[in-house]
C-alpha positions as CSV (number, residue, x, y, z in Angstrom):
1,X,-6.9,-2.7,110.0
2,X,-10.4,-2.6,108.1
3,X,-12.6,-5.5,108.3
4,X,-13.5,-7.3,105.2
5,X,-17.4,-8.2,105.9
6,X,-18.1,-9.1,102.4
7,X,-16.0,-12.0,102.9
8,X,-17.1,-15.9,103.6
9,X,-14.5,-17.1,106.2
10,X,-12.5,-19.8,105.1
11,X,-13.4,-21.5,108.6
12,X,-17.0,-20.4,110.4
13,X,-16.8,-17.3,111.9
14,X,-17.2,-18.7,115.6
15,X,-13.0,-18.9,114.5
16,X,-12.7,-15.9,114.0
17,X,-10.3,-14.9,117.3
18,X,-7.1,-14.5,118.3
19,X,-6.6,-18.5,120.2
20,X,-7.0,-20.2,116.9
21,X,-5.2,-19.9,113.1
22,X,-7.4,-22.2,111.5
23,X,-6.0,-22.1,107.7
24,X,-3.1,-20.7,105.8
25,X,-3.3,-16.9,106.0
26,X,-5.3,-17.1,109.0
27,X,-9.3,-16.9,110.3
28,X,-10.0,-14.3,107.1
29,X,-8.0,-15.7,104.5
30,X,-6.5,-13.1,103.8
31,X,-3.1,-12.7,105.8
32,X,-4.8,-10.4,108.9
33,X,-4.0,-11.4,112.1
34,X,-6.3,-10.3,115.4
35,X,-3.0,-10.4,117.5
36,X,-1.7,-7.6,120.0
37,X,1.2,-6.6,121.4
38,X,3.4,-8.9,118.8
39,X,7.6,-8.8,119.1
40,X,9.2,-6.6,116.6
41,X,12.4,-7.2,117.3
42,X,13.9,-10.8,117.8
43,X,17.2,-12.7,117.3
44,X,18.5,-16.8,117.4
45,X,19.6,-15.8,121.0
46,X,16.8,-13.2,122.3
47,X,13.1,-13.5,121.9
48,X,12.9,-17.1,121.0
49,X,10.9,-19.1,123.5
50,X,11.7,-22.2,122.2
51,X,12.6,-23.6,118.7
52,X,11.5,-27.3,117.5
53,X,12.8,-29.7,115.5
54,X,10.6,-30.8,112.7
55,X,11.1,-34.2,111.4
56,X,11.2,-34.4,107.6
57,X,10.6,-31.2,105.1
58,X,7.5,-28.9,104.3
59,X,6.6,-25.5,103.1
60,X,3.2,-25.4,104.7
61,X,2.5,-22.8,107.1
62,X,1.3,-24.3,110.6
63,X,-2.4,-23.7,112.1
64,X,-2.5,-22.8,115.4
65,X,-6.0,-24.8,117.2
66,X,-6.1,-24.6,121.1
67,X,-3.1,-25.7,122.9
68,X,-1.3,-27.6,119.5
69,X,0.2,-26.2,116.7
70,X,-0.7,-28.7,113.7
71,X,1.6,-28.9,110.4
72,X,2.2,-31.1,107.7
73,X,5.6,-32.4,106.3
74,X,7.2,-35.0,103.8
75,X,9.6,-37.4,105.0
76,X,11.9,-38.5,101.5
77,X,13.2,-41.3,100.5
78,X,15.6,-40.3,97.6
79,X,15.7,-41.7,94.0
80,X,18.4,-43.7,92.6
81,X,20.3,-42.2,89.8
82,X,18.9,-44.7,87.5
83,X,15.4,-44.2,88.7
84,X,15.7,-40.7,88.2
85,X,17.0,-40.8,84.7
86,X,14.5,-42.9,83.9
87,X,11.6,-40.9,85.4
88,X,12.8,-37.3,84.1
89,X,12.7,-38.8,80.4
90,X,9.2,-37.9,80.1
91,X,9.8,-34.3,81.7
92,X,8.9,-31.3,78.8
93,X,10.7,-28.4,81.2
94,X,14.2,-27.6,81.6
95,X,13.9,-26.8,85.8
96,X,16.3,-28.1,88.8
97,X,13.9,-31.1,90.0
98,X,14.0,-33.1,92.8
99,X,12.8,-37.2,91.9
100,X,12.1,-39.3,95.1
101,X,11.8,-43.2,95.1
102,X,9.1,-42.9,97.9
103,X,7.4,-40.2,100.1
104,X,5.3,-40.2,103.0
105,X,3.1,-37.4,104.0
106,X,2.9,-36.8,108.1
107,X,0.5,-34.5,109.9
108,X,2.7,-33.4,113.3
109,X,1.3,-32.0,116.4
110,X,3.0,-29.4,118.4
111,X,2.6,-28.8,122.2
112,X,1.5,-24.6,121.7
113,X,3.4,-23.9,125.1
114,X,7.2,-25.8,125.4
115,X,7.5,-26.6,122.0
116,X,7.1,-30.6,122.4
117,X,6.6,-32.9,119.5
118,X,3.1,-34.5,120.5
119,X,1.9,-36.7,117.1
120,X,3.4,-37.8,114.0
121,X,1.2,-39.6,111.9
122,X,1.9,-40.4,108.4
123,X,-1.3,-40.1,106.3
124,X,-0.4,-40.9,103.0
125,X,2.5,-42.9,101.4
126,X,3.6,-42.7,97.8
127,X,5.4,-44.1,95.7
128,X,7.7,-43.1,93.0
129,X,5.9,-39.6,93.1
130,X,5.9,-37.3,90.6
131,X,9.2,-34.8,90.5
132,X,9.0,-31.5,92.0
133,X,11.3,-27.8,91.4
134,X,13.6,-28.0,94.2
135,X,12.8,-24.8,95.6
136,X,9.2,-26.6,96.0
137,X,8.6,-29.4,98.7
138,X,6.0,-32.4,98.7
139,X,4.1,-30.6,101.8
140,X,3.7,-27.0,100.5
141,X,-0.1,-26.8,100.5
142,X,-1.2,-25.8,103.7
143,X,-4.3,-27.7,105.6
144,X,-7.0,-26.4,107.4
145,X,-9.1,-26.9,110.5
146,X,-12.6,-26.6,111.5
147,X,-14.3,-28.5,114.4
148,X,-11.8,-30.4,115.5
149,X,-11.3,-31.9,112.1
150,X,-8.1,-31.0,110.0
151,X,-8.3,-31.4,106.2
152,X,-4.9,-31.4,104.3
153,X,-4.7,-31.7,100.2
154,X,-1.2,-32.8,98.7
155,X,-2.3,-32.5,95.2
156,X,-2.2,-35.7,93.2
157,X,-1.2,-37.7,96.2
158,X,-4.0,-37.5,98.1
159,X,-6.3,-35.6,100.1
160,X,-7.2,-36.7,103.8
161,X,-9.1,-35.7,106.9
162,X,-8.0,-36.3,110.2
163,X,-9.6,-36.1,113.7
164,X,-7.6,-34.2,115.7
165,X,-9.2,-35.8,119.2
166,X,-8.9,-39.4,117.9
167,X,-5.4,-38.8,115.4
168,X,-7.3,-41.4,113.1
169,X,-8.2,-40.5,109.7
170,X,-11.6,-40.1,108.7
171,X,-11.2,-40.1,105.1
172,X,-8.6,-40.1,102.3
173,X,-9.4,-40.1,98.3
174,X,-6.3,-40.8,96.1
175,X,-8.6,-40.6,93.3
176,X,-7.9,-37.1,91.6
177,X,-4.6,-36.4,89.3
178,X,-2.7,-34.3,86.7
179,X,1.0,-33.5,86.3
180,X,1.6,-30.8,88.1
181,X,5.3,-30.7,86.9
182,X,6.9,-28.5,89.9
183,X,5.1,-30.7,92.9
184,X,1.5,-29.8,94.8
185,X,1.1,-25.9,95.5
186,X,-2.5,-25.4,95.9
187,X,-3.8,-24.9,99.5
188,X,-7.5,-25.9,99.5
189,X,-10.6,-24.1,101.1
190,X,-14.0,-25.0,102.9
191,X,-17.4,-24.0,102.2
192,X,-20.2,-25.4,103.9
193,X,-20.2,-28.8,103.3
194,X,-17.3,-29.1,100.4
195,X,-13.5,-28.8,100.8
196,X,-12.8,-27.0,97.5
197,X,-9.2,-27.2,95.6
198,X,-7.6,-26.3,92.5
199,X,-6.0,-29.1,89.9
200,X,-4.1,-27.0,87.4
201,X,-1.8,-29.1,85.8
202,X,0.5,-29.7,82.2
203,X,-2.0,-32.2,80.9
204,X,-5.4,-31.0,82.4
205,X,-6.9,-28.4,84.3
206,X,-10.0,-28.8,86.7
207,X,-11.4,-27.5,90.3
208,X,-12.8,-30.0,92.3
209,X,-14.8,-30.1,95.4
210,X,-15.0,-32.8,97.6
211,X,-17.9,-33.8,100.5
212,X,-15.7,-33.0,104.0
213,X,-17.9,-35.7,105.5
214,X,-16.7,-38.5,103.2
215,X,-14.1,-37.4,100.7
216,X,-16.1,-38.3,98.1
217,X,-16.0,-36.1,94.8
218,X,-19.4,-33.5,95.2
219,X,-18.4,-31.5,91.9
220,X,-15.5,-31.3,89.1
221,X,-15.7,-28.8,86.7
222,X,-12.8,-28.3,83.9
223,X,-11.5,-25.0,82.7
224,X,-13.0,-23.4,80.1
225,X,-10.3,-21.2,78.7
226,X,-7.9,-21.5,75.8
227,X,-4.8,-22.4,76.9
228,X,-1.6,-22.0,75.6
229,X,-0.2,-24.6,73.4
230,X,3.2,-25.7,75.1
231,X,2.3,-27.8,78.4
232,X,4.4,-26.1,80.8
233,X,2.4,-22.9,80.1
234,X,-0.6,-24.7,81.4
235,X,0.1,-25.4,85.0
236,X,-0.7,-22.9,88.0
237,X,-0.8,-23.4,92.0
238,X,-2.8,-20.6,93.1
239,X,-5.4,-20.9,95.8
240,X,-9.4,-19.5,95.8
241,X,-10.6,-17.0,97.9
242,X,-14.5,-17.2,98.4
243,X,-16.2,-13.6,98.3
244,X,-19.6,-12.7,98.5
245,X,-20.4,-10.8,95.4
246,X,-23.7,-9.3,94.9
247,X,-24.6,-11.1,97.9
248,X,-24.5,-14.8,96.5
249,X,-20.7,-16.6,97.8
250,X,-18.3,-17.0,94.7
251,X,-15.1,-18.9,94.2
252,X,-13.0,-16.6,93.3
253,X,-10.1,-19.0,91.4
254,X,-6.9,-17.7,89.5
255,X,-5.6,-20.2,86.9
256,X,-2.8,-20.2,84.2
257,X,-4.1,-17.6,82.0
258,X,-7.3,-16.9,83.6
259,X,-9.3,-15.8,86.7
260,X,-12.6,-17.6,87.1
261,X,-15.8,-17.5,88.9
262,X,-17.2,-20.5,90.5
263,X,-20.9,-21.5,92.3
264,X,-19.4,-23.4,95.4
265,X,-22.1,-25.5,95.8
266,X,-22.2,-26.6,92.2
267,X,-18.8,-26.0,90.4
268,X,-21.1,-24.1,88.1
269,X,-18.6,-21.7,86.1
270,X,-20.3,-18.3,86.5
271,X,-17.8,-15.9,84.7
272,X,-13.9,-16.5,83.5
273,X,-11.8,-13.1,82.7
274,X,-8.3,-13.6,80.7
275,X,-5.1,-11.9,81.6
276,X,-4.6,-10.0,78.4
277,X,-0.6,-11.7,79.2
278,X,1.1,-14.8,79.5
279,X,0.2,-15.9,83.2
280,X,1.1,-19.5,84.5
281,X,2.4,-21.1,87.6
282,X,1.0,-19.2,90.4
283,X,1.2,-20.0,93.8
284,X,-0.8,-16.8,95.3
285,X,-4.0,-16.3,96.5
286,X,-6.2,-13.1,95.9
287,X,-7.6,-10.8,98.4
288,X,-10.3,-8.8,98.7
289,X,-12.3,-5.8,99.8
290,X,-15.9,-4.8,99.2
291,X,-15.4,-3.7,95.7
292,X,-12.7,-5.4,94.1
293,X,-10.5,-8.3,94.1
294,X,-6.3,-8.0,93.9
295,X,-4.3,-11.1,92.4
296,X,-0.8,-11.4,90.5
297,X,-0.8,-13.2,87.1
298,X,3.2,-14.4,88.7
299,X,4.7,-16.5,85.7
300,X,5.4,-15.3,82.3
301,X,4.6,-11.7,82.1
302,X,3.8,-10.6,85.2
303,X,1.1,-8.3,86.5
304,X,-1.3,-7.6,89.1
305,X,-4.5,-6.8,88.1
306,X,-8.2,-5.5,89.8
307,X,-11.1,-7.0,89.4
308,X,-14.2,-4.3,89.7
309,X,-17.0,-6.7,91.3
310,X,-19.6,-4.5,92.9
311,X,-22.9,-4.3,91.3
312,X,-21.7,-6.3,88.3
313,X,-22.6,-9.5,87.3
314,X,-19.3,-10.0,85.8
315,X,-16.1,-8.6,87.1
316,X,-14.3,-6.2,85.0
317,X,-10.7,-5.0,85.0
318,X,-10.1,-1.7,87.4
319,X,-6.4,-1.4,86.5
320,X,-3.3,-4.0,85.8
321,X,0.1,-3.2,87.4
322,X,3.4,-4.6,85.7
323,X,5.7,-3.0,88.4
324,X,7.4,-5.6,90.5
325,X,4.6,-8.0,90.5
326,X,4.9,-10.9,92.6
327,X,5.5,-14.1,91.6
328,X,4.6,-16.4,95.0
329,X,3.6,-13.7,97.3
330,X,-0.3,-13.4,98.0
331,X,-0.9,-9.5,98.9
332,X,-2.1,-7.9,101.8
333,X,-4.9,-5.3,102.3
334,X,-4.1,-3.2,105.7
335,X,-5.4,0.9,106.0
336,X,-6.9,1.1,103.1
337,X,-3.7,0.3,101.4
338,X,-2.8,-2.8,98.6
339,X,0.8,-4.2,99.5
340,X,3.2,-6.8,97.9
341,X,6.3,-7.6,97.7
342,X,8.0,-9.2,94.7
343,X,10.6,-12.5,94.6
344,X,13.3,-10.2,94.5
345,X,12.5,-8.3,97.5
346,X,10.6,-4.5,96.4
347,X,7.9,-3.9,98.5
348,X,4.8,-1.7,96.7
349,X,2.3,0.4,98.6
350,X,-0.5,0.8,96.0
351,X,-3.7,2.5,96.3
352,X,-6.4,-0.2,95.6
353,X,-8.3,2.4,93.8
354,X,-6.2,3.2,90.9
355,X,-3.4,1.2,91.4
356,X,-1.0,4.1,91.5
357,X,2.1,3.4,93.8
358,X,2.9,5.6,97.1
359,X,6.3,3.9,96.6
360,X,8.1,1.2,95.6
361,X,11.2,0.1,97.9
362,X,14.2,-2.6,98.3
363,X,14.0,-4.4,101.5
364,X,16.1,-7.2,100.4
365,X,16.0,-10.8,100.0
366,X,14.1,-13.3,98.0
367,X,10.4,-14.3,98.8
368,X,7.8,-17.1,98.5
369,X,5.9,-16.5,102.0
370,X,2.9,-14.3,101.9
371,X,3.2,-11.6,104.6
372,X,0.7,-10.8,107.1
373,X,-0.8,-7.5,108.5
374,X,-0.9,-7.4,112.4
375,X,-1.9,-4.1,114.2
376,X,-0.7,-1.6,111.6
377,X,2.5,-4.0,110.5
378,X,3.3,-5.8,107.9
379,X,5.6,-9.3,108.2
380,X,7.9,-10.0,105.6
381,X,9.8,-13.4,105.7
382,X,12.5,-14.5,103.5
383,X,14.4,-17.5,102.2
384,X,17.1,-16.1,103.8
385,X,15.5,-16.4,107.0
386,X,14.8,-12.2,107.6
387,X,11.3,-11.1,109.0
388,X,11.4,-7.1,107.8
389,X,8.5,-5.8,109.9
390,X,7.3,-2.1,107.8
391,X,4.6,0.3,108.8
392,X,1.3,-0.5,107.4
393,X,1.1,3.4,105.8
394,X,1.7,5.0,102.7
395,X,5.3,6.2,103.7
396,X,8.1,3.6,103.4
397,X,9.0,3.0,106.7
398,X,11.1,-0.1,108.1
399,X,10.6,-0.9,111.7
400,X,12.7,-4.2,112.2
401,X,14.7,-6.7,110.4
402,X,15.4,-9.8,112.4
403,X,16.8,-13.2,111.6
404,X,16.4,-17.2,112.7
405,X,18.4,-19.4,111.0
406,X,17.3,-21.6,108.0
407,X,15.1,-20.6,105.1
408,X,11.4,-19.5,105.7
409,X,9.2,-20.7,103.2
410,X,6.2,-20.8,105.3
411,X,3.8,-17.8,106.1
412,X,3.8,-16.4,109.8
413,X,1.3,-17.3,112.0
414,X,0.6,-14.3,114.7
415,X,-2.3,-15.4,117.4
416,X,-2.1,-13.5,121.0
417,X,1.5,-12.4,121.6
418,X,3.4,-15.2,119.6
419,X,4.8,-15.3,116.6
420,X,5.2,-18.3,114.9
421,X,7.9,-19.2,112.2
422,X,8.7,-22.2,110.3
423,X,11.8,-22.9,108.9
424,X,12.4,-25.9,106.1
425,X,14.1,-27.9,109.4
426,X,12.0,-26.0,113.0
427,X,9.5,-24.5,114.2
428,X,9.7,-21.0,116.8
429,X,7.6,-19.7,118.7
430,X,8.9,-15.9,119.2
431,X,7.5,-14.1,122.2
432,X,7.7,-10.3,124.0
C-alpha cells in the first residue's frame, strides 16, 4: 500500500493510526486502512464477536475514536397516505420514494469492546422532511471526528457538532437548503478551521463551508457550470477530496456535470472541467495520487475519468473509461493499481496511468459501499450482505466471500484486528 503524501488529511495527521477511524473512508480519505492481521474469513456463527442492535435506520459508515464506535441514524415516523399524496404532487421524477411525517436524527455511541449501546442523542428533529429514493436513508452522510468533537451534516436538515466528552451539542445551523430530490448523500470534510460540504440539488447548486467553531456560514460559492435543463439532471451527492496540487490545498469537488476546483479557505472557484457526458447524481468520492485524480461521472452516461494535475495549473483529462463505471462506489488506489467495482457487481483492475484494464470480473451482487484496501486486500460489501475480500494485484484473484445477515450499505471500517460492518438494523465487530 503506497502512501499518498500529497494528500491533506481529512482529520490532522496526529489521526493518522490504526486506534482511530475518524471519517468515512478512514484517516486518509481515501478507503486505506493501517490495520494488520484482519479476518478473511467470517460467518453469522464464527468470527463475530458481537453484533448490536442499532435503533432506527442509517447508511453512514461508523467512526471508530478510542474505546466508542460513533454513528448516526434516523428514527421515522411514517407519512399518512394523504400526506404523502399531497407532498409527492410537487415531485418532477418518476423514482420509488419514501415520504415521512417526521424524522429525528440520533448520533449513537458504541462501547468499541462488548458491543453496548452507550448514547443516543437525537440532534436534530424534522418535520415533514423532504422525500428520499428508498434505497437512500435520512442518515447516509457520514460524520467526522477531530479532537474530541464529532461534526455530522444531513443535508438540508441540518448540520451539528457535538462534544463527544460532554454529549451536548455545540452548534447546529438549519440554515442551508435545496431539494435534493433522493434524500442527503454528501458526507462533508474539514480543513483547518471550516467544515466543508456539497449542496447539489434540483433547484440550486452550491458548496458551502461552515466555521467548525460556531456553525456559522464562512463561505458559499454557487456553481458555475451550465447545467442541464430538466431538474432531475441537476442534482449530485458526491463528496470532496482535498489534494495538495502544486503545493497550495484544493477542493477537489465532483458535481452533476462537472468536476471543480475550490480555495478552501475562500470558496474561491479556481478551475471547473465538464464531463464531455451526461453525469448526475453521484454519491462517490475521488481519490488520489501524486499526479492525478480518479472519480466516476455515476448517473446518466457513465464514465470514470483522470484528471492530469501535476505541474498544471488546470487539471486536464489523462483518459475517460466507460467500462463498468461505478455508479455509488468511490475507488480505491492500492499497489499502484486503480480499482472499482460497479452497482452490478464487476470489479476493474485499471492501471492509473492509461487507464487500460488488467481485467474486468463478476464477483456478484449489487453495491453502494466503497471498499477499502487493507494490507494488500480489497473489501467488497454488498446489499446482499457479502464481503468478497480480492488480492490487491493485477491478477483476478478472490480470497473470501463471507456473509452477515441484512443489507450493508455502509463502508467497512478496519482499525487493529477488527472489522467493523454495519448493516441497515446492527452493527459487528468481526475479529481473528
Amino acid at each position: 500500500m503506497k502512501p499518498h503524501h500529497v494528500l491533506f488529511s481529512l482529520a490532522c495527521f496526529s489521526f493518522l493510526h490504526a486506534a482511530n477511524w475518524p471519517e468515512w473512508r478512514g484517516p486518509d480519505g481515501q478507503g486505506q486502512s493501517q490495520a494488520t492481521r484482519l479476518p478473511e474469513t467470517w460467518s453469522e456463527t464464527s468470527g463475530v464477536a458481537w453484533k448490536a442492535e442499532i435503533p432506527g435506520r442509517g447508511h453512514s459508515t461508523p467512526l471508530a475514536w478510542g474505546d466508542h464506535l460513533w454513528l448516526t441514524t434516523a428514527l421515522e415516523k411514517t407519512a399518512t397516505p394523504d400526506q404523502v399524496k399531497a407532498r409527492l404532487a410537487s415531485n418532477t421524477g418518476d423514482q420509488p420514494l419514501t415520504v415521512l411525517d417526521s424524522v429525528s436524527l440520533h448520533v449513537v455511541c458504541v462501547d468499541k469492546a462488548s458491543g453496548k449501546l452507550l448514547h443516543d442523542i437525537e440532534v436534530l428533529n424534522v418535520k415533514e422532511p423532504q422525500w428520499a429514493h428508498q434505497l437512500n436513508s435520512y442518515a447516509s452522510p457520514s460524520p467526522l471526528i477531530e479532537d474530541g468533537l464529532l461534526y455530522a451534516h444531513f443535508g438540508s436538515f441540518g448540520t451539528i457538532c457535538l462534544d463527544l466528552s460532554t454529549q451536548q451539542l455545540r452548534w447546529k445551523n438549519e440554515e442551508l437548503h435545496i431539494m435534493h430530490e433522493n434524500g442527503p448523500g454528501s458526507t462533508a470534510v474539514l480543513w483547518q478551521d471550516k467544515l466543508i460540504a456539497h449542496f447539489d440539488g434540483s433547484d440550486q447548486q452550491f458548496i458551502a463551508a461552515f466555521d467548525k467553531a460556531t456553525g456559522k456560514v464562512a463561505w458559499k460559492t454557487v456553481r458555475s457550470g451550465e447545467m442541464d435543463p430538466r431538474p432531475q439532471q441537476r442534482k449530485a451527492y458526491g463528496t470532496p477530496l482535498i489534494v495538495s496540487m502544486n503545493d497550495q490545498p484544493v477542493v477537489v469537488s465532483p458535481a452533476a456535470n462537472w468536476i471543480y476546483g475550490y480555495e478552501p479557505a475562500t470558496g474561491k472557484e479556481l478551475w471547473k472541467i465538464p464531463y464531455g457526458e451526461l453525469g448526475f447524481s453521484m454519491s462517490v468520492r475521488p481519490v488520489a495520487d501524486a499526479e492525478r485524480v480518479y472519480f466516476s461521472t455515476s448517473f446518466g452516461k457513465s464514465q470514470v475519468i483522470a484528471l492530469n494535475y501535476k505541474g498544471l495549473k488546470t487539471p486536464e483529462i489523462a483518459w475517460r473509461n466507460n467500462k463498468n463505471a461505478p455508479k455509488m462506489c468511490s475507488p480505491a488506489l492500492a499497489n499502484g493499481l486503480l480499482f472499482y467495482i460497479d452497482d452490478g457487481g464487476i470489479v476493474s483492475c485499471i492501471d492509473p496511468a492509461t487507464g487500460e484494464a488488467h481485467y474486468r470480473e463478476r464477483i456478484g451482487g449489487k453495491y453502494s459501499a466503497s471498499p477499502i484496501v487493507v494490507e494488500n486486500k480489497i473489501y467488497f460489501a454488498s446489499r446482499e450482505g457479502i464481503v468478497t475480500v480480492i488480492a490487491a494485484q493485477k491478477e483476478f484473484k478472490i480470497l473470501a466471500q463471507n456473509p452477515v445477515e441484512g443489507s450493508l450499505m455502509a463502508s467497512p471500517v478496519a482499525i487493529d484486528q477488527q472489522l467493523y460492518l454495519r448493516t441497515e438494523k446492527a452493527l459487528y465487530r468481526i475479529s481473528q
